[in-house]
TIVEXSE-571480 format. One record per residue: x, y, z of N, C-alpha, C in turn. Coordinates in steps of 0.001 Angstrom, whole numbers, plus 500000, padded with zeros to 6 digits. Each point is the difference from the previous one (the first is absolute). Layout:
residues N
XYZXYZXYZ...
***
This chain:
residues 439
121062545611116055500016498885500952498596499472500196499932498662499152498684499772500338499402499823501562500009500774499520500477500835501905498434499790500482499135497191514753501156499924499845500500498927501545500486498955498877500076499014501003501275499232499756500569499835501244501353499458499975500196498765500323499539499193498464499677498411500371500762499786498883500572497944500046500521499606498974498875499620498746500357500140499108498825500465498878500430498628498981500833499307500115500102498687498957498921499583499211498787500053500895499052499321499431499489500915498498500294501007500205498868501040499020500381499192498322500985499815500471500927499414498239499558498770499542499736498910501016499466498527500046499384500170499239498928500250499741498994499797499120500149499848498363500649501703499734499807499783498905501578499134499473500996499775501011501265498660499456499390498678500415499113499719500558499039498328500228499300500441498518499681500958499530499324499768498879500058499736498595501259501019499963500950499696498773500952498508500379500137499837500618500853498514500321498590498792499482498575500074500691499417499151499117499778500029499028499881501333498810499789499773498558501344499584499696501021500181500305501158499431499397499985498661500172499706499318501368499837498466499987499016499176498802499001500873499601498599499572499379500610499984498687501140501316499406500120500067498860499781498469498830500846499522500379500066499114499126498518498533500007499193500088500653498852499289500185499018500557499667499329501369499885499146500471499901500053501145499147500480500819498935500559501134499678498966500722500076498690499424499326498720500936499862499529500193501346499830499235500917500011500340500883500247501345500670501570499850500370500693501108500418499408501762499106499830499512498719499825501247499446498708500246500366499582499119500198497819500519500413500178500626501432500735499440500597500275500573501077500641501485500424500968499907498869500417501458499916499448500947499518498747499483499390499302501339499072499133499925500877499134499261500660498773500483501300501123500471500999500998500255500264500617500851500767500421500945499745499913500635498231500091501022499666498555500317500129498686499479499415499078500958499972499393499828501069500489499488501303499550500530501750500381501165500144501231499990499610500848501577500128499929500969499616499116499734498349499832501073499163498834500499500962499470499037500365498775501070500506499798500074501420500845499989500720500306500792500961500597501220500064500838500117498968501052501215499339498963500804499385499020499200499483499394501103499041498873500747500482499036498863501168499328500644501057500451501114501065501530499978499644500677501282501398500035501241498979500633499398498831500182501338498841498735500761499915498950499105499945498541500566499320499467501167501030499916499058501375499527501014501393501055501300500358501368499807499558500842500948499536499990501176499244499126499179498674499860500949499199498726501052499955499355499199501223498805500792499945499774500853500962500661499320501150500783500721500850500678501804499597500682499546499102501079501086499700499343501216499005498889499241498745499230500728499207498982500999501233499334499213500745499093500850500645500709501253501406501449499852499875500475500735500822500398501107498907500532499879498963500084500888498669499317500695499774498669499249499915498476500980499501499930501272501254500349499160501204499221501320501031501562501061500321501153499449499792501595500997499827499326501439499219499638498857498543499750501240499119499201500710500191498680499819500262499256500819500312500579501400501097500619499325500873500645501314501070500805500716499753500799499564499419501276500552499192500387500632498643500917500587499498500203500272498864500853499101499278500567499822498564500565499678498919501317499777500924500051502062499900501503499942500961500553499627501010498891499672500886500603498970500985500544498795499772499139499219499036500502498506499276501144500365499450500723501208499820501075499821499229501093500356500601499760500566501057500937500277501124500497498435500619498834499621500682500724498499500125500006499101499233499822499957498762501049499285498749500812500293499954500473501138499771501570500073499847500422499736501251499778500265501159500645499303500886500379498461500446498347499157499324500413499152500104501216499500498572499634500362498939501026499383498865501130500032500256500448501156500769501931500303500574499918498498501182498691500383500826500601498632501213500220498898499236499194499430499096499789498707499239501246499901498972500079501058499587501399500043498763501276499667501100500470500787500852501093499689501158499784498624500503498649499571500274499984498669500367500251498384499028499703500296498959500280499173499187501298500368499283500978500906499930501007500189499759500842499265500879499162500347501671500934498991500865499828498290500812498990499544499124499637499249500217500623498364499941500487499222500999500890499047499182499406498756499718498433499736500658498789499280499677500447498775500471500628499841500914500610498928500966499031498943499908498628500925500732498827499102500323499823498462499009500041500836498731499708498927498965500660499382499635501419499773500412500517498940500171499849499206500848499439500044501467499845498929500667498710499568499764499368500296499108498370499553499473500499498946499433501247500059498871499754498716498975501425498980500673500229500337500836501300499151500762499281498742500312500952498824500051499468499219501076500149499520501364501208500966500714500209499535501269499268501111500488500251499557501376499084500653501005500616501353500037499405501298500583499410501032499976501009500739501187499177499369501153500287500847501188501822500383500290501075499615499516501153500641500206500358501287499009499188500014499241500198500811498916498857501630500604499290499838501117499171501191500310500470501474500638500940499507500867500476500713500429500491501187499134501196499109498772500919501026499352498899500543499172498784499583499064499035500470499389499225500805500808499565500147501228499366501135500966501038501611499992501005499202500298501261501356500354500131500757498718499963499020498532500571500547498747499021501178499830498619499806500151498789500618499622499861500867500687500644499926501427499570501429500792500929501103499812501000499648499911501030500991499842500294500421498498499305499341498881499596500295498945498833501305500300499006499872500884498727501025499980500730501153500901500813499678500463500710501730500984501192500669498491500518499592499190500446500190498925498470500698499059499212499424499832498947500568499181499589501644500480499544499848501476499824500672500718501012501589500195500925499767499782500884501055500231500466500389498596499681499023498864499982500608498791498715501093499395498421499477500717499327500885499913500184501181500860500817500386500837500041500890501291500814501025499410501056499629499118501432501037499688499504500572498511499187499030499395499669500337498654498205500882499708499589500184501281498565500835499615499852500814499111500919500733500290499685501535499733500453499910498495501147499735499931499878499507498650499070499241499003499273498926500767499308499561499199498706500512499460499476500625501249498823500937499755500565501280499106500595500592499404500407500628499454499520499063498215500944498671500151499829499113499000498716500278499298498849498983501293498639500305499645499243501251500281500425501226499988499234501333500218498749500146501306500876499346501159498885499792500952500240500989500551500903500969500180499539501330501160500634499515501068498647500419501073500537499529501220499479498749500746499626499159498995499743498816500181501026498881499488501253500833500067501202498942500283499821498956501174499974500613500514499861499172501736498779498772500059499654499879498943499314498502499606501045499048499894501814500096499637500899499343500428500393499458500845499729501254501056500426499432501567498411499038500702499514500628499700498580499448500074499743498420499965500690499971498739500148498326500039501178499045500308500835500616500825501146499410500118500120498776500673498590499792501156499829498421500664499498499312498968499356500186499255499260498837499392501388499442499416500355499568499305501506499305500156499953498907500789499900500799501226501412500019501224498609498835500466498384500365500344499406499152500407499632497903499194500711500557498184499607499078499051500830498563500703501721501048500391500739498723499928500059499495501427499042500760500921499612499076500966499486498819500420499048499806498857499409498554499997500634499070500171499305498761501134500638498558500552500887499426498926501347499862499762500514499359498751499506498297499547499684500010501452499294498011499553498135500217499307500152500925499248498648500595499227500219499127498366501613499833499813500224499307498883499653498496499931499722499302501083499452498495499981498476500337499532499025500823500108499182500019499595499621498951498373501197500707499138500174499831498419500217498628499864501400499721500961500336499166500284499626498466500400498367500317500534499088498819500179499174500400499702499549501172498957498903500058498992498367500345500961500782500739500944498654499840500920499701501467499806498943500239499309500072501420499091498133500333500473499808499235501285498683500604500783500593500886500863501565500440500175500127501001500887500278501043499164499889500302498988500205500879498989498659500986500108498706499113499581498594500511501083500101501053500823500799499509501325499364500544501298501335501295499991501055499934499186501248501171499890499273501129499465499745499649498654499636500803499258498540500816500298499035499258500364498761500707500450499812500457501110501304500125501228500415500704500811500221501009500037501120499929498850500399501447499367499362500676499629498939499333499062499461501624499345498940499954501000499506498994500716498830500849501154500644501424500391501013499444501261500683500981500372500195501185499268500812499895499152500271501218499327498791500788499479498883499702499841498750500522499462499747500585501125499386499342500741499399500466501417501101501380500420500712500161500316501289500615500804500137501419498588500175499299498968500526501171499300498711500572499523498621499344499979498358501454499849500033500857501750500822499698500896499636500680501024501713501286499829501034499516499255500533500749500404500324501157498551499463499370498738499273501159498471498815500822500879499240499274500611498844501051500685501247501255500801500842499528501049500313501011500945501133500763499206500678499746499122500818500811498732499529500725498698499673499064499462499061500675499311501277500109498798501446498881500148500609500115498611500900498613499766501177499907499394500344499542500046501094498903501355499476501117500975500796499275501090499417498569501033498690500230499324498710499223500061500617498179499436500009500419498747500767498825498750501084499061501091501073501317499941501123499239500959499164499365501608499490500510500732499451499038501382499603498303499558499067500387498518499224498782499584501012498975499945500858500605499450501349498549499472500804499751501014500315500995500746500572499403501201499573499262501395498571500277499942499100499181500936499602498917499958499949499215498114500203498947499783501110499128500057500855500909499630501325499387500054500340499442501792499492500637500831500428499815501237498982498952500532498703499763499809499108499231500180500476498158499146500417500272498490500619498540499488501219499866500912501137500623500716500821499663500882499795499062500577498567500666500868499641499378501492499727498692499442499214500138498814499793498117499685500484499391499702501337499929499219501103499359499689500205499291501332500462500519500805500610499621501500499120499340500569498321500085500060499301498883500518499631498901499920500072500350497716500074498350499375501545499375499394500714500534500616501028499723499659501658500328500824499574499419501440500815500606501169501037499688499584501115500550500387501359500159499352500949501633501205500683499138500413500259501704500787502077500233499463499266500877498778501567500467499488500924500416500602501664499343499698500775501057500837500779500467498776500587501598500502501090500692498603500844498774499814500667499392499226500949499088499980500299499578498563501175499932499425500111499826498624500855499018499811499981499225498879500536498856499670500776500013498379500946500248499816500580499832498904499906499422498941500275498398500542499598499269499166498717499941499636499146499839500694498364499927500144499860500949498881500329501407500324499815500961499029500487499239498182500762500191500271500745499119498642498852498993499529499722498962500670498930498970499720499145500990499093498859500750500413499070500530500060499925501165498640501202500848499948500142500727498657500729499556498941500249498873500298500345498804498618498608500015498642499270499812500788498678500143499607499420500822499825499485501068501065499287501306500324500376501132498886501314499965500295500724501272498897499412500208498233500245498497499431499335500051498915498757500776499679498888498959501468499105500596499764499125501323500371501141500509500830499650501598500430500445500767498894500972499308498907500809501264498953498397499930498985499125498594500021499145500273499258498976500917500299499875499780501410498677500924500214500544501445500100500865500240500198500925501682500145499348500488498286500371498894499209499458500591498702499247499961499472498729499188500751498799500302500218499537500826500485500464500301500986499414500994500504500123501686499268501197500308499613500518501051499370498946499806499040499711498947498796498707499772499247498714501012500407500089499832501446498520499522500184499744501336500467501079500917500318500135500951500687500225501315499336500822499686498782500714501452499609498913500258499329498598499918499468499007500923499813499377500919501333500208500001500413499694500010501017500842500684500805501145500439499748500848500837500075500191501407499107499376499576498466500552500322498968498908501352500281498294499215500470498854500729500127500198501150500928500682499675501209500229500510501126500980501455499661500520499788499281501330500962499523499354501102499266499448499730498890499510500209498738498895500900500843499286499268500021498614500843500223499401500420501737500693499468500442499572500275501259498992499333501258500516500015501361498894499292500723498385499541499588499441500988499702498529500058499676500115498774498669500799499953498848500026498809499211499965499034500225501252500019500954500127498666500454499139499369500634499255500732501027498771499262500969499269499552498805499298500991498823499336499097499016500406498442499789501240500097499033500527499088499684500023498642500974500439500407501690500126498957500626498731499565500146498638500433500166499069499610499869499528499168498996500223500158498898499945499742498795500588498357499409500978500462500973500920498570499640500062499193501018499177500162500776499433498884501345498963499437499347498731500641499559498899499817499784500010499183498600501378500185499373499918499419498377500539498583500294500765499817500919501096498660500402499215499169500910498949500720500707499614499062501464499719498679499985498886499984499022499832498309499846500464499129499723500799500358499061501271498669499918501011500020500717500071501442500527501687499577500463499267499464501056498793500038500999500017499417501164499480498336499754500250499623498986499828498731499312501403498897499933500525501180499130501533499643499681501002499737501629499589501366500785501048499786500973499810498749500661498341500108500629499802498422500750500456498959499131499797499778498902500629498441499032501193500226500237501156501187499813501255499849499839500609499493501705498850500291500997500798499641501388499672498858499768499380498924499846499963498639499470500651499720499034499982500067499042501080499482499110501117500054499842500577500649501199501468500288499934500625498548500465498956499868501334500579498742500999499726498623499475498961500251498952499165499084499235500907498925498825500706501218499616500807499843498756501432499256500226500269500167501060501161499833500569500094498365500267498415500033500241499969498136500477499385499038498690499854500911498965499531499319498686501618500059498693500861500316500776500984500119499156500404499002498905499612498622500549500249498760499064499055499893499305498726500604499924498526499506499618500142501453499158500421499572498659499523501147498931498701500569499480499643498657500051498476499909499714498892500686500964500512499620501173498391500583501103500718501339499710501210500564499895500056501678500118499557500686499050500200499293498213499425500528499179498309500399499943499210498840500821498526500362500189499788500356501083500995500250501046499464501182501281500516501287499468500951500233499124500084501480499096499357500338498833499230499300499674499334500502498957498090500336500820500189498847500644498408500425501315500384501357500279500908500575500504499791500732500505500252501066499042500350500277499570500171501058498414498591500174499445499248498753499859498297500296499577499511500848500751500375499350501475498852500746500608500369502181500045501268500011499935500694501091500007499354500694499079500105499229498724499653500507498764497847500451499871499661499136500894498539500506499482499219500460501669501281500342500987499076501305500564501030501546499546500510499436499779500533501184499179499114500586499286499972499161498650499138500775499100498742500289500204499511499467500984498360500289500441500215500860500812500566500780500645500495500827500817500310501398499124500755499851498357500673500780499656498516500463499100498975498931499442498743499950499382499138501268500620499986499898501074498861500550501247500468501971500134501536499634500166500534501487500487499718500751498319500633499414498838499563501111498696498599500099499839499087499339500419498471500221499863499840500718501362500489500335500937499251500759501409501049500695500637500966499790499601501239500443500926499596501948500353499570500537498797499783501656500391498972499860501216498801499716499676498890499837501040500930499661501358500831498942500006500305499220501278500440501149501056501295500246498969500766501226500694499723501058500614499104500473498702499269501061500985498956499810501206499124498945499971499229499976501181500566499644500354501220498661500589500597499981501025500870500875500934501303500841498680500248500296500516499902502039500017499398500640499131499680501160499961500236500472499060499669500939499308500667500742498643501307500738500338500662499878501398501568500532499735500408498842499761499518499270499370501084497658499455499762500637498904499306500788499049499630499577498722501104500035499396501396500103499919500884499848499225501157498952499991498672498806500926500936498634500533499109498920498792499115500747499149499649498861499187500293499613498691501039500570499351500587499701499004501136498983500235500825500493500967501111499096500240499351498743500765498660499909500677499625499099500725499365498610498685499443500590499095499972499295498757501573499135499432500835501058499669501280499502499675500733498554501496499939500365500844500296499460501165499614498623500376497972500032499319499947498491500161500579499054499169500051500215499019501207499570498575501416499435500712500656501191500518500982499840500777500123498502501551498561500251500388500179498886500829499710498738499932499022499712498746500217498703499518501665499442499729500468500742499337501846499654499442500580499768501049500119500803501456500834499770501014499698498887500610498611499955500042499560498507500705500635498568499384500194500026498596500640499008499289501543499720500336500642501467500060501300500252500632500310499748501268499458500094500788499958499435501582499898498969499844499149498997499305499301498392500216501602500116499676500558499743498749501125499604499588501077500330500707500327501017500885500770499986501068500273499285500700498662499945500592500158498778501028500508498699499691499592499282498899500263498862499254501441499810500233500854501534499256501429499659499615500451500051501485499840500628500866500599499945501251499850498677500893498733499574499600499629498682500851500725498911499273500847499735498916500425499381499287501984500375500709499957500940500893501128500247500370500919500517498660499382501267499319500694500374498642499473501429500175500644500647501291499100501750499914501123500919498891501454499126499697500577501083498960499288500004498590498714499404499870499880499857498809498664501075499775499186499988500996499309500847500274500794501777500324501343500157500312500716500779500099500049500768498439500053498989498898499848500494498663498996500800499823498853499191500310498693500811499814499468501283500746500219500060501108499819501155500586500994501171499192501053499683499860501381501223499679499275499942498240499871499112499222499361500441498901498523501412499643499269499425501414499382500624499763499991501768500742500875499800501359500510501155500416500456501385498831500991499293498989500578500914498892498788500062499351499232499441499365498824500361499136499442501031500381499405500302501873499177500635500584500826501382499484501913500201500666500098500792500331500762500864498474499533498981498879499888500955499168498659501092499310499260498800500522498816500615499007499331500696501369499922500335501170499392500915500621500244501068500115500971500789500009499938501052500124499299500950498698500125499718498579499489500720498600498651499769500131499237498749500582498835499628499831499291500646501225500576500256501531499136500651501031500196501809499140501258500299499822499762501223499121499051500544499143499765498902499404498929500852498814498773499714500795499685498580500425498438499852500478499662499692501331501244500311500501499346499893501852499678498501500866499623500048500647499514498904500142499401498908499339499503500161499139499525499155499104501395499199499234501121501038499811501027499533499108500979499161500896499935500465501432500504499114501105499480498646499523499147499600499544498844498513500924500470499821498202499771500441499168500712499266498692501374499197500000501287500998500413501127499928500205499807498620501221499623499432500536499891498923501127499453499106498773498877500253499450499341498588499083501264499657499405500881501135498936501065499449498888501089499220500598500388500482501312500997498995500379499812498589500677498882499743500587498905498808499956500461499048499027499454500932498952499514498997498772501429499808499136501295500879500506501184499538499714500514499160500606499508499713501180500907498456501196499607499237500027498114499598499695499464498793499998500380499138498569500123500249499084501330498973498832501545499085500941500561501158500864501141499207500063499467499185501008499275500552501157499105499033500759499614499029499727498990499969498911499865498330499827500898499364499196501403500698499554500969499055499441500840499638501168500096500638501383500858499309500471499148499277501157498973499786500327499010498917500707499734498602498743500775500341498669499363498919499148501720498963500216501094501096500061501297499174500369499603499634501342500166500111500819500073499705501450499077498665500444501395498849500248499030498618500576499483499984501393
***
């Protein structure tokens, strides 16, 4: 869910339907126009999106550096696997409502209610699936008695799908300077809150405060920039409206996500907590720069795309702009880590990482490809075509979940972050054959 005041809220929508109502009036008088217009309203956005990602990311890197330092491997892998079960349950149950009222064009506000209620009672379902299934799962990942990292996280959920539901006009009128003040909230918070409470633990229970203190801090701001006072209440039809759309594109990201995930499972199984913290390290540090590239462009270009639908032309050179740029911090990124990446690791993060730099090599490889795969996501979805993108994810899902398990077998982590490149480089073909059909 792209996820308190009891006022009539009509206005919040005005804007961006006075706005799309004048490029539609202009269409036929001005075309270039309209499109100059739409692309300085993509790259206002890009870089507001990309200024929140960046302070985000630096945000989040420099809370990493000082985690690790306090902590062990095995702590990072304790709450990975906890989080991968929350995130796997969550995108399994996800019906991505939100993003259907992003590319809709009527107004918003009757549709909040049933989208507030769907999401919360979706996170008490998550919640009680991590509660009944711990012990088992820690068993899964060989955590001991650090099962109870399950129950541990059972609000974060429950706090995600709290957020103001009128948080979706944001996208909606492209006003992506509150993206800024969400996001660099969060990881303040969570930095600040979770070095005072790794200091007073001294483990992984530390990890869990951090995420849930942010999580409860972006709440509070949702509701201040975006008053809205939810009631439980569900709407049938509304619902119907909403996963007409959504469903498609939650079956894609479900198999994205499984993609993105079952190494990462496979690591967890196989070899154990202490791997996995490598690995997750590994595969943050190999992906960061683009994906925090990719994600900010893809929250623009989703809404972007949607309003360039007749204009083949401006989409073909706002997708290929952005693919360059994908493409060469990538590789200057991927340049830097095989010439320094050992040095990096270890002074940053200690000689218990040293076995995060092989796969961290393989990984930046890996995140140039996804970044290409995301841009193109977005495209097909903003084009209102997420079953087609449904191909690509499930293509590449089976690729992953053949070739990972023989390949983390013989070489560990390293064979994890291979097994992710091959199925990549198996989905981006049908990818750009079906963004080359699609008008």
């Amino acid at each position: 869910m792209p996820d308190a005041i009891n006022k009539p809220a009509a206005s919040v929508e005005e804007p961006s339907e006075n706005h799309a109502a004048d490029t539609n009036d202009g269409q036929g008088d001005a075309p270039h126009k309209i499109r100059a217009a739409l692309l300085k309203t993509f790259f206002t956005g890009l870089s507001w999106t990309a200024a929140a990602r960046g302070l985000t990311a630096v945000g989040t890197a420099a809370r990493y550096v000082v985690f690790v330092r306090l902590l062990k491997p095995f702590d990072f892998g304790v709450i990975a696997s906890a989080m991968l079960i929350c995130t796997a349950v969550s995108a399994a149950t996800d019906p991505r409502m939100g993003q259907a009222l992003i590319q809709q064009e009527d107004k918003i506000d009757p549709y909040l209610d049933t989208l507030f209620t769907t999401y919360f009672l979706r996170s008490l379902i998550i919640g009680l699936v991590l509660i009944v299934f711990a012990r088992p799962l820690g068993n899964f990942f060989h955590l001991g008695d650090a099962y109870t990292v399950f129950w541990a996280i059972v609000p974060l959920p429950i706090l995600q799908s709290l957020q103001s539901p009128r948080l979706i006009s944001l996208y909606r009128r492209l006003d992506f300077h509150f993206v800024t003040i969400l996001n660099v909230s969060e990881v303040a918070a969570s930095f600040v809150f979770g070095v005072l409470a790794v200091l007073y633990w001294r483990d992984w229970r530390g990890l869990v405060f951090s995420l849930l203190i942010g999580a409860l801090v972006r709440d509070i701001l949702t509701y201040w920039l975006f008053p809205h006072w939810p009631r439980l209440a569900f709407s049938t039809a509304r619902a119907k409206t909403m996963l007409s759309f959504g469903l498609w594109f939650s079956f894609g990201v479900l198999c994205e996500f499984i993609a993105k995930q079952l190494d990462n499972l496979t690591v967890g199984h196989l070899l154990g907590p202490g791997a996995l913290g490598n690995y997750q390290m590994a595969f943050r540090a190999g992906e960061m720069p683009v994906a925090e590239f990719t994600t900010s462009a893809s929250v623009v270009t989703f809404p972007m795309v949607a309003r360039l639908r007749n204009d083949r032309h401006a989409r073909v050179r706002l997708y290929w702009s952005v693919v360059g740029v994908v493409a060469a911090v990538g590789v200057a990124y991927a340049a830097f880590i095989f010439a320094f990446g050992d040095r990096v690791v270890m002074r940053l993060f200690g000689p218990a990482w040293v076995h995060a730099v092989n796969p961290l090599k393989v990984l930046c490889i890996y995140g140039i490809l996804q970044g290409v795969l995301v841009v193109g996501r977005s495209f097909l979805t903003g084009l209102g075509k997420p079953e087609r993108y449904l191909i690509v994810a499930a293509t590449r899902a089976v690729v992953l979940a053949i070739a990972i398990y023989p390949l983390t077998a013989l070489h560990g982590p390293t064979g994890a972050a291979t097994a992710g490149v091959i199925s990549i480089l198996i989905a981006l073909p049908i990818m750009a054959y079906l963004l080359q059909q699609t008008d």
